[in-house]
KOLLUM-619819 format. One record per residue: residue number from 1; x, y, z of N, C-alpha, C, O in turn. Coordinates in steps of 0.001 Angstrom, whole numbers. Atoms other than C-alpha are relative to their C-alpha. Layout:
BEGIN
+-------+---------+---------+---------+---------+---------+---------+---------+---------+---------+---------+---------+---------+
! kolgu !     n.x !     n.y !     n.z !    ca.x !    ca.y !    ca.z !     c.x !     c.y !     c.z !     o.x !     o.y !     o.z !
+-------+---------+---------+---------+---------+---------+---------+---------+---------+---------+---------+---------+---------+
!   NUM !       X !       Y !       Z !       X !       Y !       Z !       X !       Y !       Z !       X !       Y !       Z !
...
+-------+---------+---------+---------+---------+---------+---------+---------+---------+---------+---------+---------+---------+
END
This chain:
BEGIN
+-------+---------+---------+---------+---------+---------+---------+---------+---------+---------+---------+---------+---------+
! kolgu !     n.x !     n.y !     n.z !    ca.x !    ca.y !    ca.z !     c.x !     c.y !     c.z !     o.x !     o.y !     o.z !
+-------+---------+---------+---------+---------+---------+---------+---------+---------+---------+---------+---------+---------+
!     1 !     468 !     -30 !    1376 !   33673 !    7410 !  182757 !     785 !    1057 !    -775 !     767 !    2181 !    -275 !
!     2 !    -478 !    -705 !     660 !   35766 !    8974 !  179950 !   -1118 !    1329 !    -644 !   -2178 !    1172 !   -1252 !
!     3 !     779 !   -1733 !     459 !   34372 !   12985 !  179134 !     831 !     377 !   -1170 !    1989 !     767 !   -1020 !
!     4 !    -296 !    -222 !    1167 !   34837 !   13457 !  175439 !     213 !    1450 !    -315 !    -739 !    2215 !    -162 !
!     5 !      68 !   -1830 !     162 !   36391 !   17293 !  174444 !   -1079 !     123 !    -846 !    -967 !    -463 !   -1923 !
!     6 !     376 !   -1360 !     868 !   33627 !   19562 !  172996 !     725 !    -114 !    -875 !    1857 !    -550 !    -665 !
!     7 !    -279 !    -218 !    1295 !   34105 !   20112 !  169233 !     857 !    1128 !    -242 !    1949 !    1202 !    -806 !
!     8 !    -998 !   -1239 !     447 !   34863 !   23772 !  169369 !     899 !     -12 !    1124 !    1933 !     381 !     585 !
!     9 !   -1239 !     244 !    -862 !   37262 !   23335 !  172477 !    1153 !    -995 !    -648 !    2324 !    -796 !    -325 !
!    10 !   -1128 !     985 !     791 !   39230 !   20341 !  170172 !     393 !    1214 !    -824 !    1521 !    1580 !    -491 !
!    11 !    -277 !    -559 !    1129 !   39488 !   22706 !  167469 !     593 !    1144 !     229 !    1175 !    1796 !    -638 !
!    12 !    -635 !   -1363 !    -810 !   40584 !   25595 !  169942 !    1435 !    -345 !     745 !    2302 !     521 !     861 !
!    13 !    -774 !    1071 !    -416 !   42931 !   23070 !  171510 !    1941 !      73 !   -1278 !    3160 !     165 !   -1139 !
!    14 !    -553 !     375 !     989 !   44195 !   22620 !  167996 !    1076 !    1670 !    -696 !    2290 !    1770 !    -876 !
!    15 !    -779 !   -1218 !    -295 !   45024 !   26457 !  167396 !     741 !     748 !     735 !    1427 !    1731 !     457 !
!    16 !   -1230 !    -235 !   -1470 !   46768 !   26802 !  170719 !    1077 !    -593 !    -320 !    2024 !     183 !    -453 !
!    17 !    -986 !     667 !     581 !   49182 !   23878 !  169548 !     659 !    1161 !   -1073 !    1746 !    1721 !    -934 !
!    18 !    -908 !    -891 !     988 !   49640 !   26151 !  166230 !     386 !    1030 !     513 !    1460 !    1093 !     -87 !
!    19 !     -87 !    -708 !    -472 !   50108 !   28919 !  167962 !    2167 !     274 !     460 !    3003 !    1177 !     446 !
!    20 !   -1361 !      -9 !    -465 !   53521 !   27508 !  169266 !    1097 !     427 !    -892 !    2189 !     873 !    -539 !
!    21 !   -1110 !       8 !     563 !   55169 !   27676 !  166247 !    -141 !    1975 !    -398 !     239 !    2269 !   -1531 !
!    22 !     283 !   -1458 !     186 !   54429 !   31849 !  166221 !    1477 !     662 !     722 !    1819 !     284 !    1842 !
!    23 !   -1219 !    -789 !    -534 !   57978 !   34371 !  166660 !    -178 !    1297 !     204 !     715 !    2141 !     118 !
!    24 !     396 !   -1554 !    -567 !   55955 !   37482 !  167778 !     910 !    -258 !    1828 !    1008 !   -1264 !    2530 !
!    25 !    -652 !    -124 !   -1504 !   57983 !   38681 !  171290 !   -1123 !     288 !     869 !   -1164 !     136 !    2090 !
!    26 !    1407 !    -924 !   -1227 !   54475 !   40362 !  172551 !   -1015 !   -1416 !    -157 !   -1194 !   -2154 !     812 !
!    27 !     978 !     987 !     -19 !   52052 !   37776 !  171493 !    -778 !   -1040 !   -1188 !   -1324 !    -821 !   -2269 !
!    28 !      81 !    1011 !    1591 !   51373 !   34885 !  169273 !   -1512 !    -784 !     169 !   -2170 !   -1080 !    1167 !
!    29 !    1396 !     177 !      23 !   48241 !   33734 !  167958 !     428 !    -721 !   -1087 !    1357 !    -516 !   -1868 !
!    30 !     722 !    2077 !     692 !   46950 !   29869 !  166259 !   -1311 !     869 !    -233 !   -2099 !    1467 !     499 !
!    31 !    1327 !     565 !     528 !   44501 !   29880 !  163621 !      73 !   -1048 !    -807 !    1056 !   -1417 !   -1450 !
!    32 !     324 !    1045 !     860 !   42739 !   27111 !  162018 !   -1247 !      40 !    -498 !   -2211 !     502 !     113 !
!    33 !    1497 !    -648 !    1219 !   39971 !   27445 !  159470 !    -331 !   -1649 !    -172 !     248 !   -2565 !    -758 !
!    34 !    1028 !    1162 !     386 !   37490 !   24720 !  159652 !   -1016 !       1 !    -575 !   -1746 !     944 !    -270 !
!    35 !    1338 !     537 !    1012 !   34600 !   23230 !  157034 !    -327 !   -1206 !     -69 !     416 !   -2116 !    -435 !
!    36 !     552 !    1493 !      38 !   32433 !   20416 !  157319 !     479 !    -796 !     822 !     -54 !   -1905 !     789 !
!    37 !    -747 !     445 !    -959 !   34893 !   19374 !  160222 !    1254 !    -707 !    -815 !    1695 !   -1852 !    -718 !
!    38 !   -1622 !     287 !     949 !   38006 !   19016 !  157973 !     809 !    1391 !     153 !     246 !    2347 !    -381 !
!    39 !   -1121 !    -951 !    -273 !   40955 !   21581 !  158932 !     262 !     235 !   -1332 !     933 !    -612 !   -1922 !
!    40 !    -344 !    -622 !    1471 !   41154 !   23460 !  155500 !    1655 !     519 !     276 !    2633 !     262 !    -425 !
!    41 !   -1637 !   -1082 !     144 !   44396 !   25715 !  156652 !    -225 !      94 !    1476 !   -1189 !     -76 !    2222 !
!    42 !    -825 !    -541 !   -1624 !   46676 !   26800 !  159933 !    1103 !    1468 !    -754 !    1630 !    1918 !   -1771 !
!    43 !   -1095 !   -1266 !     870 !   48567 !   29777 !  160230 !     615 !     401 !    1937 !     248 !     -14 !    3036 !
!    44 !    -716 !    -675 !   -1285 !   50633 !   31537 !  163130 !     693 !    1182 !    -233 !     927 !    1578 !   -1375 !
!    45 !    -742 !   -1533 !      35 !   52353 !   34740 !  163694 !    1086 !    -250 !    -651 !    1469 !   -1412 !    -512 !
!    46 !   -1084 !     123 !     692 !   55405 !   35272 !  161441 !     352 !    1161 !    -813 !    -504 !    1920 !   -1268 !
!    47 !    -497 !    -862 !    1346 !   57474 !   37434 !  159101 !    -472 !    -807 !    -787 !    -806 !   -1957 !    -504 !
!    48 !    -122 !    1057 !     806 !   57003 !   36424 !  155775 !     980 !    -611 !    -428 !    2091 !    -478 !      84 !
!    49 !    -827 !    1515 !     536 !   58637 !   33722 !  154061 !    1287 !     821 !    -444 !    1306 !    1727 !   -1276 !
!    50 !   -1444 !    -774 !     691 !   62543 !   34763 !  153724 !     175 !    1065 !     785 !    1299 !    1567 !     759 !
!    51 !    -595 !   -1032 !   -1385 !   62451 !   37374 !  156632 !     403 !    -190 !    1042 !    -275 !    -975 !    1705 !
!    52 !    -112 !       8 !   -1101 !   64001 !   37659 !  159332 !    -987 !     331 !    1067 !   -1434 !    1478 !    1059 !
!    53 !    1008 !    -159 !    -984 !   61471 !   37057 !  162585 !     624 !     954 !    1177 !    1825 !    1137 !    1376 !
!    54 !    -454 !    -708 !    -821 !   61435 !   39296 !  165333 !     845 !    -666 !    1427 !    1358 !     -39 !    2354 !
!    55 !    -475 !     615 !   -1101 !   62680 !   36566 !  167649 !    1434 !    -685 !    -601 !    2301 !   -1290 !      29 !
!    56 !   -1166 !     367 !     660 !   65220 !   35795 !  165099 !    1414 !    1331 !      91 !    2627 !    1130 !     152 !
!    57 !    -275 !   -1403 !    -326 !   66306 !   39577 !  165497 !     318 !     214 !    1817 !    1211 !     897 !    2319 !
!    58 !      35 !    -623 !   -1064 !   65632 !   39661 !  169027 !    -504 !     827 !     726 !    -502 !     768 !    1956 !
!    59 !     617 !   -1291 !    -633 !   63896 !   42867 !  169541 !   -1691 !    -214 !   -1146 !   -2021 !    -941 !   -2083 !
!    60 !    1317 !    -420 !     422 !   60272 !   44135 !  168745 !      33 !    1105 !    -293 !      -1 !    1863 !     677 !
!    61 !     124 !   -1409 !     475 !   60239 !   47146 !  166946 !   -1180 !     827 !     757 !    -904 !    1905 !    1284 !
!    62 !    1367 !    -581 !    -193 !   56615 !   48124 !  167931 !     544 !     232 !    2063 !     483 !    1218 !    2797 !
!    63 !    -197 !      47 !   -1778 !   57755 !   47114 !  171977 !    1257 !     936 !      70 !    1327 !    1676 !    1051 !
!    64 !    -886 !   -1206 !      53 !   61024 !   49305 !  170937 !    -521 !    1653 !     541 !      97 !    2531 !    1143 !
!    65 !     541 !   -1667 !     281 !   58649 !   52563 !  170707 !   -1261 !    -548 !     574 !   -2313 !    -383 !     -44 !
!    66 !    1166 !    -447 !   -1145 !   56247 !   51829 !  173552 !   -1206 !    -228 !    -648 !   -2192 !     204 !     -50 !
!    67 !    1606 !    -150 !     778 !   53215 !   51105 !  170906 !    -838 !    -788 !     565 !    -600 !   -1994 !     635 !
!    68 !    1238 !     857 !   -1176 !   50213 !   49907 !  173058 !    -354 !   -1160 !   -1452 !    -168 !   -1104 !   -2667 !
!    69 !     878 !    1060 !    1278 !   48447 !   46789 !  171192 !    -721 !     897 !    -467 !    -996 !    2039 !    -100 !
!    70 !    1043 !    -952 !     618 !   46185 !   47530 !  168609 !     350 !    1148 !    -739 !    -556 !    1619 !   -1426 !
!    71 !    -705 !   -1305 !     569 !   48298 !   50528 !  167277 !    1006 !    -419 !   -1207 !    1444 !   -1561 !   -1348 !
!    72 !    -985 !     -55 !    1263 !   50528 !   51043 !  164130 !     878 !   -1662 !    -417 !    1971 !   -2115 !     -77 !
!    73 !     -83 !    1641 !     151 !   50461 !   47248 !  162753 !    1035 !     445 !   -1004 !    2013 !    -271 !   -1215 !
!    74 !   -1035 !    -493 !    1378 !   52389 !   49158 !  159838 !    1295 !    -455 !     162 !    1797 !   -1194 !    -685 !
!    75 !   -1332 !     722 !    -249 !   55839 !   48466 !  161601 !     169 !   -1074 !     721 !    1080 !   -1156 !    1546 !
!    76 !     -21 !    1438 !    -513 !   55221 !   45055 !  162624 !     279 !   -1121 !   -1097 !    -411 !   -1346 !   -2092 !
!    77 !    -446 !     655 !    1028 !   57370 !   42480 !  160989 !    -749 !   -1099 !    -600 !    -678 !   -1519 !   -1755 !
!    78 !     623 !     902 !     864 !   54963 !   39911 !  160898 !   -1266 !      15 !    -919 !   -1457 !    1078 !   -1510 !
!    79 !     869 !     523 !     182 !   51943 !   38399 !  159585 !    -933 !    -372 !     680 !    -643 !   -1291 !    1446 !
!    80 !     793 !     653 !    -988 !   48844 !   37844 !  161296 !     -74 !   -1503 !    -124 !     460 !   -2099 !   -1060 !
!    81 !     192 !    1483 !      54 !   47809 !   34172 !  162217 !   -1160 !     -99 !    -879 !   -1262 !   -1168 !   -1481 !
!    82 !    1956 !     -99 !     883 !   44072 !   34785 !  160314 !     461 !     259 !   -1231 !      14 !    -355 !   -2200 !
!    83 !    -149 !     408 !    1215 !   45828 !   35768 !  157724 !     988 !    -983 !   -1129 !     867 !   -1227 !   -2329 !
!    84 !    -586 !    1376 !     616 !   48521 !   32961 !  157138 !   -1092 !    -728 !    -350 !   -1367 !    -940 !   -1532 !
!    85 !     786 !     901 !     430 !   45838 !   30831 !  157480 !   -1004 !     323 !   -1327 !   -1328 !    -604 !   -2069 !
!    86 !     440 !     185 !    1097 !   43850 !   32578 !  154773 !     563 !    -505 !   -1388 !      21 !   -1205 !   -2243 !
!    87 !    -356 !      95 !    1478 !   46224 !   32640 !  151953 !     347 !   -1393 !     408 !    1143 !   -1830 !    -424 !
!    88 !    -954 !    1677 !     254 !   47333 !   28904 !  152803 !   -1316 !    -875 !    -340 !   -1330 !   -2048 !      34 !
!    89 !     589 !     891 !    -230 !   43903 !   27876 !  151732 !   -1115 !     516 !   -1593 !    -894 !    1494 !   -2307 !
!    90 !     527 !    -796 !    1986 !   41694 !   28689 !  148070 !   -1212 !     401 !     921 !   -1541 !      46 !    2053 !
!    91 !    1609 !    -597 !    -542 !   38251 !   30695 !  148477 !    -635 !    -585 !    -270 !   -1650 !     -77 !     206 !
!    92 !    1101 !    1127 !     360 !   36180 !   28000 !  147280 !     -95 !    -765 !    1483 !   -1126 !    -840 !    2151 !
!    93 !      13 !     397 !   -1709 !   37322 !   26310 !  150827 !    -524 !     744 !     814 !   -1362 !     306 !    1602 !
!    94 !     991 !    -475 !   -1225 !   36287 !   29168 !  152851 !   -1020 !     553 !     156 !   -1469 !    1102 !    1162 !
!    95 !    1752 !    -435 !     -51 !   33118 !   30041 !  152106 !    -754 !    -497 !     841 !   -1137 !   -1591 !     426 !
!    96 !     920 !     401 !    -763 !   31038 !   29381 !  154668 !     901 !   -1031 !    1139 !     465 !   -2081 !    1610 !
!    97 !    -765 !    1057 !   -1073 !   33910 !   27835 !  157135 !     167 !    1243 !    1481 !    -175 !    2424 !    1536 !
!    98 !    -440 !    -660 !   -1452 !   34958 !   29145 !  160768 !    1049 !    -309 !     -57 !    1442 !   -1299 !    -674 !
!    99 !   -1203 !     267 !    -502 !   38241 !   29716 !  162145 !    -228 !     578 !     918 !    -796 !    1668 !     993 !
!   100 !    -703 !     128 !    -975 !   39275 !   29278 !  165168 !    1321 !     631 !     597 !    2420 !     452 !      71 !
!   101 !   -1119 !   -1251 !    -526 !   41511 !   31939 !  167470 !     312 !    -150 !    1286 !    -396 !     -93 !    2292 !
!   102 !    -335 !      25 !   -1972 !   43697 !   31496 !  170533 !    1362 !     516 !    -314 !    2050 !     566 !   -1334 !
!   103 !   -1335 !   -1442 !    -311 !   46546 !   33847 !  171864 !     724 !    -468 !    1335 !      81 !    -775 !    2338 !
!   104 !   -1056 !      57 !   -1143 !   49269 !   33301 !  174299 !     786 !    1460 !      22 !     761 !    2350 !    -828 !
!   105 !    -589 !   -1428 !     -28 !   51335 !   36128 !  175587 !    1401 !    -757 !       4 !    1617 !   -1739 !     714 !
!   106 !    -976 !     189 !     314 !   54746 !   35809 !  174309 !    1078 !    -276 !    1148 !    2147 !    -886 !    1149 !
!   107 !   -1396 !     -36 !   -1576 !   56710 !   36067 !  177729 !    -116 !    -829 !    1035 !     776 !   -1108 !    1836 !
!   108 !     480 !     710 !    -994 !   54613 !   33986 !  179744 !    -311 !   -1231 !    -587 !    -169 !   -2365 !    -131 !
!   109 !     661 !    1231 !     972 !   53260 !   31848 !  177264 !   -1738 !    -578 !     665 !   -2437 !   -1539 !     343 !
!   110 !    1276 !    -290 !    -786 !   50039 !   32717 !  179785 !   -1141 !      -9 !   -1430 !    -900 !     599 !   -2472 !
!   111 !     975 !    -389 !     970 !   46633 !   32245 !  177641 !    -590 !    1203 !    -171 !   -1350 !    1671 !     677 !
!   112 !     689 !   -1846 !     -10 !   45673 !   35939 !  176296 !   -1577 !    -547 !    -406 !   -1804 !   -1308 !   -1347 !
!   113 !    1564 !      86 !     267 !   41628 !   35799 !  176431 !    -101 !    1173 !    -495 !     821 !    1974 !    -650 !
!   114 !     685 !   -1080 !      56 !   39013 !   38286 !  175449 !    1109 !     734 !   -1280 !    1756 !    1777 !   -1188 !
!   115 !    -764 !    -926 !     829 !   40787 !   38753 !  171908 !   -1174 !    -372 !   -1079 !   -2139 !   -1131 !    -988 !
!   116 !    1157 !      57 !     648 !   39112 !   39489 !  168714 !    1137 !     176 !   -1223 !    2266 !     401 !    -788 !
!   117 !    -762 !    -168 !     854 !   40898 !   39768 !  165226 !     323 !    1443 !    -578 !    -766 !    1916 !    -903 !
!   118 !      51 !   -1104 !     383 !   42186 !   43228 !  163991 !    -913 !     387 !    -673 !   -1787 !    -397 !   -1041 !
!   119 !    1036 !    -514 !    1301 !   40221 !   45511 !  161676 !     643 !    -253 !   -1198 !    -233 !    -120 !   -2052 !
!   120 !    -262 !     381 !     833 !   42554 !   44477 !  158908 !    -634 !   -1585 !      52 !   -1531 !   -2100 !    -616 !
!   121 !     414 !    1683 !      71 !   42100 !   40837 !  159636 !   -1290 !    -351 !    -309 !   -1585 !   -1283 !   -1057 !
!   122 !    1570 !       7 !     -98 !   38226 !   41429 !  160156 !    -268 !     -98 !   -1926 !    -692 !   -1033 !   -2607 !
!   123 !    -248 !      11 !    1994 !   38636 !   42618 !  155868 !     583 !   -1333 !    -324 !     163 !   -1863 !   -1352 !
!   124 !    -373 !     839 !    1291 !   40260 !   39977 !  154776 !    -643 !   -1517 !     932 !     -34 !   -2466 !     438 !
!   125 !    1245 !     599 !    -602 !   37735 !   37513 !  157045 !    -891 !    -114 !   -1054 !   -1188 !   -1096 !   -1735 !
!   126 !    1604 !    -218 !     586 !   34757 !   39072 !  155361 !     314 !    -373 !   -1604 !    -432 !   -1075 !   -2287 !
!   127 !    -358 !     492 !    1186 !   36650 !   38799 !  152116 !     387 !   -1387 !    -263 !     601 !   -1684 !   -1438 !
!   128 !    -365 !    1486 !     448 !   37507 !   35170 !  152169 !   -1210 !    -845 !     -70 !   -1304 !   -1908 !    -683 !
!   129 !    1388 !     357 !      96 !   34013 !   34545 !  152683 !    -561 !   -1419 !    1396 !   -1494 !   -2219 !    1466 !
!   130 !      51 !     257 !   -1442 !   34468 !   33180 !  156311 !   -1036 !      51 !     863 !    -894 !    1070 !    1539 !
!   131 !    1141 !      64 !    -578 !   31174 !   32487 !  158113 !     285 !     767 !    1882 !      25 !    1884 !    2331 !
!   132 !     -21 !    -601 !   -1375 !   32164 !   32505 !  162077 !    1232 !     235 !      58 !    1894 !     166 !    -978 !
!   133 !   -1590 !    -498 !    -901 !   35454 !   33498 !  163984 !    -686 !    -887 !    1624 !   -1866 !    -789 !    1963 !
!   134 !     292 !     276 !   -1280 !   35443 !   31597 !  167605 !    1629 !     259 !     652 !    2630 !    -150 !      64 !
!   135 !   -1036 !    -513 !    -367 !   38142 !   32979 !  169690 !    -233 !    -654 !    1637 !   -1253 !    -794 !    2312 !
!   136 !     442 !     628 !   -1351 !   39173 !   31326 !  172993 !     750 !    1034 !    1241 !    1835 !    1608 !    1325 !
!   137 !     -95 !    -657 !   -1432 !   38859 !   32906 !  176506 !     856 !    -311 !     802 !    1920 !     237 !    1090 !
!   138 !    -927 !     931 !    -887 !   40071 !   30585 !  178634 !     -33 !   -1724 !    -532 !    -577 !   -1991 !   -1603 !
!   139 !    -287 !    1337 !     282 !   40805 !   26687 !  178469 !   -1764 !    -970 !    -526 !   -1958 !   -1902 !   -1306 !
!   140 !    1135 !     639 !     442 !   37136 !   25734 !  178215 !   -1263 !    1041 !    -720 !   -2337 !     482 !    -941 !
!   141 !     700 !   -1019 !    -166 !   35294 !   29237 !  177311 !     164 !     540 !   -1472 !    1013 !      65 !   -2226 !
!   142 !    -439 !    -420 !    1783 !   35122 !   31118 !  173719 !   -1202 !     890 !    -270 !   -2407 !     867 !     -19 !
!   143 !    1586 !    -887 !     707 !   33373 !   33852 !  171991 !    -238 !    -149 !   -1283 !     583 !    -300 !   -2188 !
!   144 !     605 !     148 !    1560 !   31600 !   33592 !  169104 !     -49 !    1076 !    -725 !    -582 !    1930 !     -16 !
!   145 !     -38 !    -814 !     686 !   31972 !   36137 !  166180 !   -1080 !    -433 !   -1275 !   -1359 !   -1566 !   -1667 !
!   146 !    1307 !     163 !    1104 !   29335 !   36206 !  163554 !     582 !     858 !   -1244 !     363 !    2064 !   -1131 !
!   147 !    -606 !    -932 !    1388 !   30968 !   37746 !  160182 !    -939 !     749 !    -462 !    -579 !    1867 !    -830 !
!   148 !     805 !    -811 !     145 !   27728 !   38946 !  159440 !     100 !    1234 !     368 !      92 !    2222 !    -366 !
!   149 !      60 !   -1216 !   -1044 !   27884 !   41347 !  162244 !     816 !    1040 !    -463 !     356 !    2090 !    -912 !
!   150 !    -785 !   -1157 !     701 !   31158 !   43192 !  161209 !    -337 !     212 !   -1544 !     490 !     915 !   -2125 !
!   151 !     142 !    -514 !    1668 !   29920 !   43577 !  157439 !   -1402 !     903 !     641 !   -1672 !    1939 !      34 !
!   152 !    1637 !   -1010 !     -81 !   26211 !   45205 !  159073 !     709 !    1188 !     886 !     423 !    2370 !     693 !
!   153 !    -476 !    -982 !   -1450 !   28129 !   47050 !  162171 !    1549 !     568 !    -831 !    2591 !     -77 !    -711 !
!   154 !   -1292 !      34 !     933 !   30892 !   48761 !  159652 !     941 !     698 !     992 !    1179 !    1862 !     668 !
!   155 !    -913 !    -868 !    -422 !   33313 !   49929 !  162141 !    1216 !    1284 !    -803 !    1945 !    2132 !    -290 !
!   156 !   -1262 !    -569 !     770 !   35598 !   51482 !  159478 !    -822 !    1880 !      81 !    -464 !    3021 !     375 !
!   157 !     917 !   -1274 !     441 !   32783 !   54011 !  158706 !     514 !     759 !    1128 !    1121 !    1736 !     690 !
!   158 !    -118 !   -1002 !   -1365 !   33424 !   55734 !  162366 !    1309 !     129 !    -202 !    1642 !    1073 !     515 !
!   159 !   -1364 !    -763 !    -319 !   37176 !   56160 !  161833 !     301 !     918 !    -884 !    1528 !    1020 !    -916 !
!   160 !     170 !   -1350 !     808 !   36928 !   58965 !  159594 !   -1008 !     886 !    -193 !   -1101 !    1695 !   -1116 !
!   161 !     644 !   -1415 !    -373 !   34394 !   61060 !  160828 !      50 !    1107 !    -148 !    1119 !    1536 !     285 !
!   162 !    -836 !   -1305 !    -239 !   34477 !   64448 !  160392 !    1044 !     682 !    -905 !    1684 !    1733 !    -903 !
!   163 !   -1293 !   -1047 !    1652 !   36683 !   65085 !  157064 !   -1276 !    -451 !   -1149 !   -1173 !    -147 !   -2337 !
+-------+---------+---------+---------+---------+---------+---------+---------+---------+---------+---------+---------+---------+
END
């Protein structure tokens, strides 16, 4: 008997595909922003439009100078995938939509699990007016993000403590 994919596994499926076309050397990441089950926007890792990519270059600046993930996004040539996909899509569309997050590691092309979107990305999430985030684990597995959560749980507040 044919076993029909799960909804959010198609749609996780679907951001892995985008994913391919991403020119990060460390690790490329597929999003796709869904509403009402219509694919509003895709996006993938990239310089912007008219730059040279880091795979076009060759080197990784950030992997040049040892910068662990998560650290000084400042000299990173590209673009996140969350946020291609936002600007490729009007705010009237994402109000109340989910996107969808999956990560490969650039060298292996191995699935990176257990990822979550930066704290920039998280801002311009909450600002597009983005309901969930579902990010995939493994091939059948995914966590759920609640946008709510990061606007009540303000992480930002704790990184300036103390001045």
């Amino acid at each position: 008997m044919y076993s029909r994919r799960d909804k959010i596994n198609y749609y996780l499926d679907i951001a892995e595909t985008v994913l391919e076309r991403g020119t990060c050397l460390r690790r490329n990441f597929g999003a796709i922003i869904v509403k009402n089950d219509e694919i509003i926007s895709t996006g993938y890792v990239g310089a912007p439009r008219g730059r040279a990519n880091c795979s076009d270059l060759g080197y990784c600046t950030r992997e040049k100078l040892n910068i662990p993930k998560g650290e000084r996004y400042e000299l990173c040539r590209s673009v996140h995938a969350e946020a291609n996909a936002i600007i490729s899509a009007s705010r009237n569309d994402l109000i109340g939509s989910t996107l969808y997050l999956a990560c490969h590691d650039a060298k292996t092309n191995e699935l990176y699990g257990d990822i979550e979107p930066c704290s920039m990305c998280k801002r311009l999430i909450i600002n597009a007016g983005i309901s969930k985030v579902i990010a995939r684990n493994t091939r059948d597995t995914y966590t759920v993000y609640d946008v709510s959560d990061w606007i009540k749980n303000d992480d930002s507040l704790n990184e300036h403590k103390g001045y």
